[in-house]
C-alpha positions in Angstrom: 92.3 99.2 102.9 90.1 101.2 100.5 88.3 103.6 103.2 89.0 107.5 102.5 89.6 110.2 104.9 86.7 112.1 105.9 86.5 115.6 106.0 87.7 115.9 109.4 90.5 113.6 108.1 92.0 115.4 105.0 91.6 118.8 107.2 93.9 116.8 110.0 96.4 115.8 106.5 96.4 119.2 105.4 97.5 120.5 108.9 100.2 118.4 109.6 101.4 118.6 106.2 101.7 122.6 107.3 103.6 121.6 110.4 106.1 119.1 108.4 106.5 121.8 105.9 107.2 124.4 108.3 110.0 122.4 110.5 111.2 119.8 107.8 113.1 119.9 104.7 112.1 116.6 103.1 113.7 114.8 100.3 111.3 111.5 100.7 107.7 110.7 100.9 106.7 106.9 102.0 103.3 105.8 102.6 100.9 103.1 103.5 98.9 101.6 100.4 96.4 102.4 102.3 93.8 104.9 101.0 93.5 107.2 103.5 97.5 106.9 104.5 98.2 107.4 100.4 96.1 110.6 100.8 97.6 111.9 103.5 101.2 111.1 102.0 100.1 112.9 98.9 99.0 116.2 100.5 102.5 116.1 102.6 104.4 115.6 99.4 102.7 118.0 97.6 104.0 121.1 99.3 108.1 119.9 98.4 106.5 118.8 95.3 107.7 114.8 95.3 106.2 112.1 94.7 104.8 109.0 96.9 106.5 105.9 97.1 104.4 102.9 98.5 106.1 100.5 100.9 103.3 97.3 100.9 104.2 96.2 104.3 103.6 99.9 105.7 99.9 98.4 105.6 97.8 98.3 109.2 98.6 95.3 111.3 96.0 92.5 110.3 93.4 91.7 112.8 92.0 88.6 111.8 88.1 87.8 112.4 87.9 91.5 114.2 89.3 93.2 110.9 86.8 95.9 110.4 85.5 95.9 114.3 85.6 98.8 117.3 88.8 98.5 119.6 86.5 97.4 122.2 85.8 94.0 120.4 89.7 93.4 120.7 89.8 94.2 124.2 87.4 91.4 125.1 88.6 88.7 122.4 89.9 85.4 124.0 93.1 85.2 125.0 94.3 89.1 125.2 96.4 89.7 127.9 97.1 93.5 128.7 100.5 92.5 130.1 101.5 90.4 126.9 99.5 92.6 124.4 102.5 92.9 122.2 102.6 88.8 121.4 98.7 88.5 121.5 97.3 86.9 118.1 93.7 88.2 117.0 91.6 85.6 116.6 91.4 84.3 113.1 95.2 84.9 111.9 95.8 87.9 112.9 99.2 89.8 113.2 100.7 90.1 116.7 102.5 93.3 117.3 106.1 91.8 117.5 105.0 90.2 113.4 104.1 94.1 112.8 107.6 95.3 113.8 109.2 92.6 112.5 107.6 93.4 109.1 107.7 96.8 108.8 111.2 97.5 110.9 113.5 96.3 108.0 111.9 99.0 106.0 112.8 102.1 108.0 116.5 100.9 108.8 116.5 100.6 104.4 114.9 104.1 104.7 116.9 105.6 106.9 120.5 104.0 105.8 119.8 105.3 101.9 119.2 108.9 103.6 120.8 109.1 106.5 121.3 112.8 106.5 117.9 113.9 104.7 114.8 113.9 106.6 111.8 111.7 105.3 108.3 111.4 106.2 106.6 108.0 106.6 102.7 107.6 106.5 101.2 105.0 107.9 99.0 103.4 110.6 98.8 103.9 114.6 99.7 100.0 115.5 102.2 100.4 112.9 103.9 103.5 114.3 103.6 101.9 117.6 105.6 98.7 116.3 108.2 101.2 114.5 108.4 103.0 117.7 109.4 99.5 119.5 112.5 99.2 116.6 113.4 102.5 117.4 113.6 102.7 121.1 113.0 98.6 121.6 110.6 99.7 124.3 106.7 98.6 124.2 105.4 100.3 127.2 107.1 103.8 126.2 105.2 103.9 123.5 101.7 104.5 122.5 99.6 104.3 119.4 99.5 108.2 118.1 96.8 110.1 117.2 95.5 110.4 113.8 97.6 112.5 111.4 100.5 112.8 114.5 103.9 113.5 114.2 106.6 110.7 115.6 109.8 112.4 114.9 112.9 109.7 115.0 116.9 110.7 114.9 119.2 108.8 112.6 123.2 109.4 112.9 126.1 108.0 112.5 124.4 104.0 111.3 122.1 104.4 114.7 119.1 105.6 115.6 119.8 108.4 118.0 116.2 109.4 119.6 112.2 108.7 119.0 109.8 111.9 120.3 106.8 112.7 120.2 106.9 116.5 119.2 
C-alpha cells in the first residue's frame, strides 16, 4: 500500500497526466489510497488544479498469502483455473475478482450519477480497472488488466453507461 512510484513511474504519471489534460476537461479527481495511485492522482489533478478525493475501496484486489509476490506465483497457486479466473480465491483470503467488482462497482455508478455530464478521472490499480471494466461492459474476457499509468476511457449518458475503450 505504501510503495512509491519509481522514476520510471512518476515519468509514466506525468505523461498521462499530459494526455488527460490535453483531451479532458476534468471536474473530479478520485484515487486509490494507495501510494503510488495517490501520486499519480495528484500529478493529474494538479494541471486543473483540484484536489484528490480518496475512495478506500479503490485499493488493489487483496491477494492473500501471495500479497507481495510475482504474477507467476499466482499462476501456479492451487486451485486457479484460467477458465474461472474471475471466481478464483488466492490462497489465504484473498479477494476473487467478482468481490473486487462488487466492491469497487457501487463507487463508479455514485461517481458517475453525481457527474453525469463532467468528465472525471479515477486512479487506481490494473485488477481493479479490470473489475470496473466487467461493471461497465459486464464482459471478463473483453477485458484486460491495463498497463501502468493507462487510459480506460468509459461513456456515461442518459443514467447508462454508454461505451468502455481503451484509447
Amino acid at each position: 500500500a505504501e510503495t512509491p512510484l519509481t522514476a520510471l513511474g512518476l515519468e509514466q504519471a506525468h505523461t498521462v497526466a499530459g494526455r488527460v489534460a490535453r483531451d479532458f476537461h476534468v471536474r473530479r479527481v478520485v484515487s486509490s489510497p494507495f501510494q503510488r495511485a495517490r501520486q499519480t492522482a495528484e500529478i493529474i489533478a494538479m494541471a486543473f488544479n483540484l484536489p484528490v478525493a480518496i475512495e478506500p475501496d479503490l485499493r488493489e484486489r487483496y491477494w492473500g498469502a501471495l500479497i507481495g509476490q510475482p504474477y507467476r506465483e499466482a499462476r501456479g497457486a492451487p486451485g486457479l483455473d484460467p477458465e474461472r479466473y474471475w471466481e478464483w480465491e488466492p490462497p489465504g483470503g484473498g479477494e476473487t475478482m467478482e468481490a473486487v467488482r462488487a466492491r469497487t462497482g457501487p463507487i463508479l455508478d455514485r461517481l458517475a450519477s453525481s457527474l453525469p455530464d463532467d468528465d472525471q478521472v479515477v486512479v487506481s490499480h490494473g485488477g481493479v480497472m479490470h473489475a470496473l471494466w466487467r461493471h461497465v461492459t459486464g464482459e471478463w474476457r473483453a477485458g484486460r488488466v491495463v498497463d501502468n499509468a493507462c487510459l480506460v476511457v468509459v461513456e456515461y449518458q442518459a443514467c447508462q453507461y454508454q461505451a468502455a475503450r481503451f484509447p
